[in-house]
Backbone as XML, in Angstrom:
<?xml version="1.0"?>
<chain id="A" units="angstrom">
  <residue number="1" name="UNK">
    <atom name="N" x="0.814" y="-1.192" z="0.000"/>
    <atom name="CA" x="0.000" y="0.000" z="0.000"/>
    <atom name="C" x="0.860" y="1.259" z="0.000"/>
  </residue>
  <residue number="2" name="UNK">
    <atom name="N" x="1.954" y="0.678" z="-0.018"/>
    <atom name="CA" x="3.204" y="2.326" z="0.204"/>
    <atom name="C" x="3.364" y="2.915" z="-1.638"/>
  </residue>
  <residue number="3" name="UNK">
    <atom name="N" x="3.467" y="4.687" z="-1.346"/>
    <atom name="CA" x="3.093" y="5.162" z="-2.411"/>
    <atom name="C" x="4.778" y="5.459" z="-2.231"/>
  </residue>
  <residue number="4" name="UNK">
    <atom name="N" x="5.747" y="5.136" z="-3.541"/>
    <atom name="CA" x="6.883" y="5.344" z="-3.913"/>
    <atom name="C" x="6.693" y="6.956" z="-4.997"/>
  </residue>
  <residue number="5" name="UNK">
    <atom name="N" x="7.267" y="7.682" z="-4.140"/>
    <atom name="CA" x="7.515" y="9.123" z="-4.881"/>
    <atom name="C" x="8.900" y="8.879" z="-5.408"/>
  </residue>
  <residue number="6" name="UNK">
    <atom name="N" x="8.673" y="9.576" z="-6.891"/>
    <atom name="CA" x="9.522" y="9.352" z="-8.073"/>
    <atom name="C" x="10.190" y="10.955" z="-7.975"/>
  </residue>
  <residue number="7" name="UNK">
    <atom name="N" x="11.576" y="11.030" z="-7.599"/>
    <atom name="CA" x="12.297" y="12.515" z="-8.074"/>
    <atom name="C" x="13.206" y="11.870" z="-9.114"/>
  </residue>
  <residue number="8" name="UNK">
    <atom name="N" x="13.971" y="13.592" z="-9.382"/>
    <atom name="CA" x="15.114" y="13.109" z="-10.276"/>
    <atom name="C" x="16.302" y="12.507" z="-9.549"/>
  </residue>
  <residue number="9" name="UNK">
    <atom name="N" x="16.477" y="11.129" z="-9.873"/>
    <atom name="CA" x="17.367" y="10.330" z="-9.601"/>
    <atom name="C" x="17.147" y="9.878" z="-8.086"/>
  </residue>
  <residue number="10" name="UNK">
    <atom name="N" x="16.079" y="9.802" z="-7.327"/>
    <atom name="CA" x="15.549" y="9.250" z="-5.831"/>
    <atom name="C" x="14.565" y="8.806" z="-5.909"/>
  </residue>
  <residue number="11" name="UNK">
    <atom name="N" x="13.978" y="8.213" z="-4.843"/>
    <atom name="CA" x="12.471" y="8.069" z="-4.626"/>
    <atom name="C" x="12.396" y="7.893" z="-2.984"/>
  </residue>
  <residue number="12" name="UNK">
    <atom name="N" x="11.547" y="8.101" z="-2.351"/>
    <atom name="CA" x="11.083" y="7.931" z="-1.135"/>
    <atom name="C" x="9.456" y="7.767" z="-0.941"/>
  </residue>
  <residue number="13" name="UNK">
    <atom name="N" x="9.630" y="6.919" z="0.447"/>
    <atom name="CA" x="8.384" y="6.946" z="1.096"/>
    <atom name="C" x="8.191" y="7.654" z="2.095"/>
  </residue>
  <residue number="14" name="UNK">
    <atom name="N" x="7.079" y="8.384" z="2.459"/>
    <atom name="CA" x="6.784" y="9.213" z="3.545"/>
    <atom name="C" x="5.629" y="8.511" z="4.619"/>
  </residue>
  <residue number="15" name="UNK">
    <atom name="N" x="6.292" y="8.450" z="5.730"/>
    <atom name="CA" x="5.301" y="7.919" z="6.538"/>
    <atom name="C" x="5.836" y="8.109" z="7.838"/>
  </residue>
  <residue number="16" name="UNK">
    <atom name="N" x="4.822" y="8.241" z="8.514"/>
    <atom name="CA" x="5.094" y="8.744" z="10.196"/>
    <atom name="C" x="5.025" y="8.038" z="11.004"/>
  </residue>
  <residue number="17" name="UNK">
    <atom name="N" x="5.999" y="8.124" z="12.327"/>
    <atom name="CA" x="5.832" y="7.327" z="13.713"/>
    <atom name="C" x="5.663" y="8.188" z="14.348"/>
  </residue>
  <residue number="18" name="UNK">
    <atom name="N" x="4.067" y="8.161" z="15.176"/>
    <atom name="CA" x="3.851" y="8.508" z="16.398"/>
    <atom name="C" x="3.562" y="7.878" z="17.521"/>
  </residue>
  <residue number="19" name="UNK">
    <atom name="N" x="4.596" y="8.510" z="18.699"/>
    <atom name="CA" x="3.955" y="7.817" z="19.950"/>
    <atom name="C" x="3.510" y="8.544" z="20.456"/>
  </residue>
  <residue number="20" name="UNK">
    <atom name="N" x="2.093" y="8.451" z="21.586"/>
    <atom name="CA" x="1.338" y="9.185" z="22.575"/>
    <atom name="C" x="1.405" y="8.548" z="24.087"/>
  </residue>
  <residue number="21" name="UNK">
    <atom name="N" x="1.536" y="9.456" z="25.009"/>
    <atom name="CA" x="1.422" y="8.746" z="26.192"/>
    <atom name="C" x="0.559" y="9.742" z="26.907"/>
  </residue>
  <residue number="22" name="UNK">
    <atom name="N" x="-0.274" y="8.556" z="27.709"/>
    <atom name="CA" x="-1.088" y="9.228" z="28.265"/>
    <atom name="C" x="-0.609" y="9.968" z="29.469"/>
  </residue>
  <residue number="23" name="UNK">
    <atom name="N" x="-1.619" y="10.876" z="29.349"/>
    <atom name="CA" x="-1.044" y="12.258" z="30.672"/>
    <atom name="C" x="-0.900" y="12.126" z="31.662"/>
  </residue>
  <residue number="24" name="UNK">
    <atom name="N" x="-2.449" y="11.585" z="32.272"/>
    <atom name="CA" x="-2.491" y="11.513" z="34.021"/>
    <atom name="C" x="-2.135" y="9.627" z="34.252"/>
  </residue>
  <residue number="25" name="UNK">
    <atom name="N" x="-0.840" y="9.422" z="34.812"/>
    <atom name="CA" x="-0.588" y="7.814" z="34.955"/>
    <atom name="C" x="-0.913" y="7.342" z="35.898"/>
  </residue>
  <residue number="26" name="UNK">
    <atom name="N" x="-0.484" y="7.626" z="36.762"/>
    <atom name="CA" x="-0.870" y="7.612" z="38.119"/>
    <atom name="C" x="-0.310" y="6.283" z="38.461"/>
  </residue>
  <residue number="27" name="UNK">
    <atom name="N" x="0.639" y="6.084" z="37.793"/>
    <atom name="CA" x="1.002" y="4.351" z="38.012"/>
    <atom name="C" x="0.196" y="3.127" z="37.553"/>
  </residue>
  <residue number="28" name="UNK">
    <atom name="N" x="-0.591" y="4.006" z="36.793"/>
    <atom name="CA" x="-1.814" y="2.692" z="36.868"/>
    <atom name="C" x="-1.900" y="2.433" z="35.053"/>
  </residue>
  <residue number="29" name="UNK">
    <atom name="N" x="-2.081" y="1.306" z="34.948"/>
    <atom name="CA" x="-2.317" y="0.957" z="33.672"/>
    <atom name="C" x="-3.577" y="1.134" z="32.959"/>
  </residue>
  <residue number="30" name="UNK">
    <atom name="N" x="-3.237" y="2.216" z="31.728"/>
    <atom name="CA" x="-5.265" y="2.633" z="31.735"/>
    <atom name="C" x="-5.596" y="1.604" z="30.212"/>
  </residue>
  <residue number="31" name="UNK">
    <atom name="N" x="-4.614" y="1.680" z="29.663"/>
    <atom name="CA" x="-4.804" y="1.051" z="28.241"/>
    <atom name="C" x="-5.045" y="-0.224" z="27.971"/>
  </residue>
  <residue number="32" name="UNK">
    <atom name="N" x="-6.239" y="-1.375" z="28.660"/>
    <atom name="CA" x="-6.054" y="-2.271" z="28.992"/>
    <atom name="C" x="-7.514" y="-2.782" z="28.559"/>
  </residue>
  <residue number="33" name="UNK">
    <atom name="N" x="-7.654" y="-3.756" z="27.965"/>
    <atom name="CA" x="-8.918" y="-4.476" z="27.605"/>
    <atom name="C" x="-9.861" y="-3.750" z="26.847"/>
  </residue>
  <residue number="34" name="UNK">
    <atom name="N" x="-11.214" y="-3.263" z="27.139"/>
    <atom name="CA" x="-12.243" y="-2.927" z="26.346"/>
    <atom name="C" x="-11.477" y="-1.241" z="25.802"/>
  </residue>
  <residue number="35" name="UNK">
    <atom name="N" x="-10.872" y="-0.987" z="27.013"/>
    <atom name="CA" x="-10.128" y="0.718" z="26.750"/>
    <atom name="C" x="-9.498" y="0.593" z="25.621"/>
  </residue>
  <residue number="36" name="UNK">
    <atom name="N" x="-8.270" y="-0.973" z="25.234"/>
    <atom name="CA" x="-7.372" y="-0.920" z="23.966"/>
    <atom name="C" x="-8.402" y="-0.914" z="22.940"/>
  </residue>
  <residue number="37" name="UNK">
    <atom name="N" x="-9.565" y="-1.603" z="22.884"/>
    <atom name="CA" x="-9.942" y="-2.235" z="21.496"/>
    <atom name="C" x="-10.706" y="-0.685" z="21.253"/>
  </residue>
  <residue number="38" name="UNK">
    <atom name="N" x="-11.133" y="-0.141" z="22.201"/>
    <atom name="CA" x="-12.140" y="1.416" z="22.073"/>
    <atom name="C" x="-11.277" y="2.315" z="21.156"/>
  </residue>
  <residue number="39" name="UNK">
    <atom name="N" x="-9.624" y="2.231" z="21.799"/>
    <atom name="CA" x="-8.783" y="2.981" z="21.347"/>
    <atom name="C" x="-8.658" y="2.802" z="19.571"/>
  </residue>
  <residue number="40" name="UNK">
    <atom name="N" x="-8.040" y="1.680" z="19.366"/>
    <atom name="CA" x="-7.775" y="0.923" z="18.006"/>
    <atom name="C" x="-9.175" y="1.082" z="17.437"/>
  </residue>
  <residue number="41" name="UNK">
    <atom name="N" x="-10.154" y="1.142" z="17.876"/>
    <atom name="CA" x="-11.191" y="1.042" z="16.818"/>
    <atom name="C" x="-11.523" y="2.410" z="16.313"/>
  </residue>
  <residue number="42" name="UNK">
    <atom name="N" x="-11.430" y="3.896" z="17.519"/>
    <atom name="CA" x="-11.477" y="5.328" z="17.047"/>
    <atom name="C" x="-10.440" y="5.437" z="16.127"/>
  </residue>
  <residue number="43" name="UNK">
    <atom name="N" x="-9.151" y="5.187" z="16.557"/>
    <atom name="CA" x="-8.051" y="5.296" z="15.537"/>
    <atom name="C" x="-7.828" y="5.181" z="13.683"/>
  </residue>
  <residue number="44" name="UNK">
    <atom name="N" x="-8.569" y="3.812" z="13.778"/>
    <atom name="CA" x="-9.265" y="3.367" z="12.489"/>
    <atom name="C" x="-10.068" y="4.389" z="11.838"/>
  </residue>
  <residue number="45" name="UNK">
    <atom name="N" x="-11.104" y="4.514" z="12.604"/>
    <atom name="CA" x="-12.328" y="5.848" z="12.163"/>
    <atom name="C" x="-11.275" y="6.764" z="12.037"/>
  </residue>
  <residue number="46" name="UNK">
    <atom name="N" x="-10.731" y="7.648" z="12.108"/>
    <atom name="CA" x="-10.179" y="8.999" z="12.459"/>
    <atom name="C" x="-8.968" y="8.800" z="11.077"/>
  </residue>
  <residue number="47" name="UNK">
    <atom name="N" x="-8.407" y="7.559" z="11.127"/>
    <atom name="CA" x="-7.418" y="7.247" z="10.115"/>
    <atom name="C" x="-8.268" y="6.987" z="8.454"/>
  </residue>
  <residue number="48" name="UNK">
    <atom name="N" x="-9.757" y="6.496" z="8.480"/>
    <atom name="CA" x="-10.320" y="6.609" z="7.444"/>
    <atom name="C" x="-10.983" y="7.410" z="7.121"/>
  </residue>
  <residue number="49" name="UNK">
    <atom name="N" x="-11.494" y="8.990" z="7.934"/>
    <atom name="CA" x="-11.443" y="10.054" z="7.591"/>
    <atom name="C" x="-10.968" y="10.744" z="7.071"/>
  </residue>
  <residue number="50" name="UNK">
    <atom name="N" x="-9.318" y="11.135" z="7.423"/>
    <atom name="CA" x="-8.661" y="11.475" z="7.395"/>
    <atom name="C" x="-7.865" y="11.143" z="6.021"/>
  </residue>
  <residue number="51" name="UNK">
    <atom name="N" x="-8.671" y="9.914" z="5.759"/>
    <atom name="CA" x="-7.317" y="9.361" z="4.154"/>
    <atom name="C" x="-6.052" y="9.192" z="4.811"/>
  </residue>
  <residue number="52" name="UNK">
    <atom name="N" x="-5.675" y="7.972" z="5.977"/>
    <atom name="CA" x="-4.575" y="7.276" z="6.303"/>
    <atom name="C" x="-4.597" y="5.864" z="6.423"/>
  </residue>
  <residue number="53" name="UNK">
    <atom name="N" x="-3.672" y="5.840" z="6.200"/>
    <atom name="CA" x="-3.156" y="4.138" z="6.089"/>
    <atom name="C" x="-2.069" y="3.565" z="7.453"/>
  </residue>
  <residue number="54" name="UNK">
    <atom name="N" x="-3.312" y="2.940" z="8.490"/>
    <atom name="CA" x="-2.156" y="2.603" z="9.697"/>
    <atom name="C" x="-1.728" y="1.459" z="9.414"/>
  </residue>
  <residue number="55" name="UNK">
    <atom name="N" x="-0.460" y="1.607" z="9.198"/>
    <atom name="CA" x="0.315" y="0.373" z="9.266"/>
    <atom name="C" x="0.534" y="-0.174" z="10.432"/>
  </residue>
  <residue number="56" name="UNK">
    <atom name="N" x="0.574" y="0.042" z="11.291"/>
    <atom name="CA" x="0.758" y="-0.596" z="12.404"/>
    <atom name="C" x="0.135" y="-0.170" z="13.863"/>
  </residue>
  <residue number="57" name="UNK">
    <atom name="N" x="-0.531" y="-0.236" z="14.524"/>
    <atom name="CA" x="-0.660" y="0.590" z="15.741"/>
    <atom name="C" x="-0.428" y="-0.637" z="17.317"/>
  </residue>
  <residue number="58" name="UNK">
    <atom name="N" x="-0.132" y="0.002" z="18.336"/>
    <atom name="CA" x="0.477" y="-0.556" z="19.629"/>
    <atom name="C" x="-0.184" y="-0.264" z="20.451"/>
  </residue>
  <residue number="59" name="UNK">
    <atom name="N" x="-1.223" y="-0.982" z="21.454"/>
    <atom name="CA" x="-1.162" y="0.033" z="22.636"/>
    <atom name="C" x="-0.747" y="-0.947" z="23.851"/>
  </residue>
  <residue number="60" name="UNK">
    <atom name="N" x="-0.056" y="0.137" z="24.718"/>
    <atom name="CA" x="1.118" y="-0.475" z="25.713"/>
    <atom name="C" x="0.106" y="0.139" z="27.345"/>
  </residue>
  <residue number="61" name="UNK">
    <atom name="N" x="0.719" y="-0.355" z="28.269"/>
    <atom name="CA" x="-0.475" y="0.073" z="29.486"/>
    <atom name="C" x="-0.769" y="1.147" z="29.772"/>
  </residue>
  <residue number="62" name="UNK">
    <atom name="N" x="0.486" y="2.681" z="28.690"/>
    <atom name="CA" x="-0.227" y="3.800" z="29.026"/>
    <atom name="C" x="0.739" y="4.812" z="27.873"/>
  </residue>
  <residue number="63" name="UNK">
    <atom name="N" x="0.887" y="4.359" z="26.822"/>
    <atom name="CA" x="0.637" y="4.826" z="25.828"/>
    <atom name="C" x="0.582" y="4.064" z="24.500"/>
  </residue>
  <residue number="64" name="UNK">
    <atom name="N" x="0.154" y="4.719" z="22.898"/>
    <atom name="CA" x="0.239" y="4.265" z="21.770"/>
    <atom name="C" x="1.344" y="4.553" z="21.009"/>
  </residue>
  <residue number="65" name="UNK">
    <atom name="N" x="1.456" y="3.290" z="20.043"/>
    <atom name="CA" x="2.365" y="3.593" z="19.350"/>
    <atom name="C" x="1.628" y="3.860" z="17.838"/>
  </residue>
  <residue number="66" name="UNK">
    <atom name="N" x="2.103" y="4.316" z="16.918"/>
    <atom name="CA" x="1.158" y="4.414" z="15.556"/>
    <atom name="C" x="2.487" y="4.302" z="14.356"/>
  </residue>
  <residue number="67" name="UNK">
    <atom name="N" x="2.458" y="3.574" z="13.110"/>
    <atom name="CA" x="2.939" y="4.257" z="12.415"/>
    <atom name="C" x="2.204" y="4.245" z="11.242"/>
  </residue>
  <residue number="68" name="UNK">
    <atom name="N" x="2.341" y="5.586" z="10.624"/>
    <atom name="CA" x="1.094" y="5.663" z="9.169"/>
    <atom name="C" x="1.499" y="6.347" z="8.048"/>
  </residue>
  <residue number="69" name="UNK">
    <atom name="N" x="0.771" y="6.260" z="7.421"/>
    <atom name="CA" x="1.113" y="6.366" z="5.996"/>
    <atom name="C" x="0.172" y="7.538" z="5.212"/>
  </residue>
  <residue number="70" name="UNK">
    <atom name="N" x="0.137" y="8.728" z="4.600"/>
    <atom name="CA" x="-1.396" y="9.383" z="3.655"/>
    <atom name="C" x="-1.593" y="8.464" z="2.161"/>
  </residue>
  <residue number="71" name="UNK">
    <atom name="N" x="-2.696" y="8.411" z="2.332"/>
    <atom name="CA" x="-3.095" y="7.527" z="1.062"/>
    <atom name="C" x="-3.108" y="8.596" z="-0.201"/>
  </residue>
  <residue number="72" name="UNK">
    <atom name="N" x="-3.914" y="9.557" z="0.219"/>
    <atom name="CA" x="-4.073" y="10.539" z="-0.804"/>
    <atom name="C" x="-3.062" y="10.819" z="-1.552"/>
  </residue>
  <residue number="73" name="UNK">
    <atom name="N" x="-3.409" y="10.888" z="-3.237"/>
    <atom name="CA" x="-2.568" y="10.889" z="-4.107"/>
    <atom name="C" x="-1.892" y="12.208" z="-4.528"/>
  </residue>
</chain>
């Protein structure tokens, strides 16, 4: 699904890693069961709004990892 941009004499792909961590921790693990799948499933929505392509997403007990791609041509 990766879009190869053509220059003179290069090409590259553009795509982003983001991580988020959540704010208030409190030591406590918030990212955990119905919270991960809630997470991953807005992400999706927001990424097919948006015209993105997640290649990968993480979630760890108190933050995400993402990395993505723009589809748009």
């Amino acid at each position: 699904m990766s879009r190869i941009c053509y220059e003179r004499g290069y090409f590259y792909i553009i795509q982003y890693h983001i991580v988020r961590y959540v704010v208030y921790r409190h030591d406590n693990h918030i990212l955990i069961r119905q919270v991960d799948k809630y997470v991953k499933d807005l992400l999706n929505l927001i990424a097919d709004d948006k015209a993105l392509y997640i290649l990968d997403v993480e979630t760890h007990n108190d933050y995400v990892h993402l990395q993505i791609e723009n589809t748009d041509e």
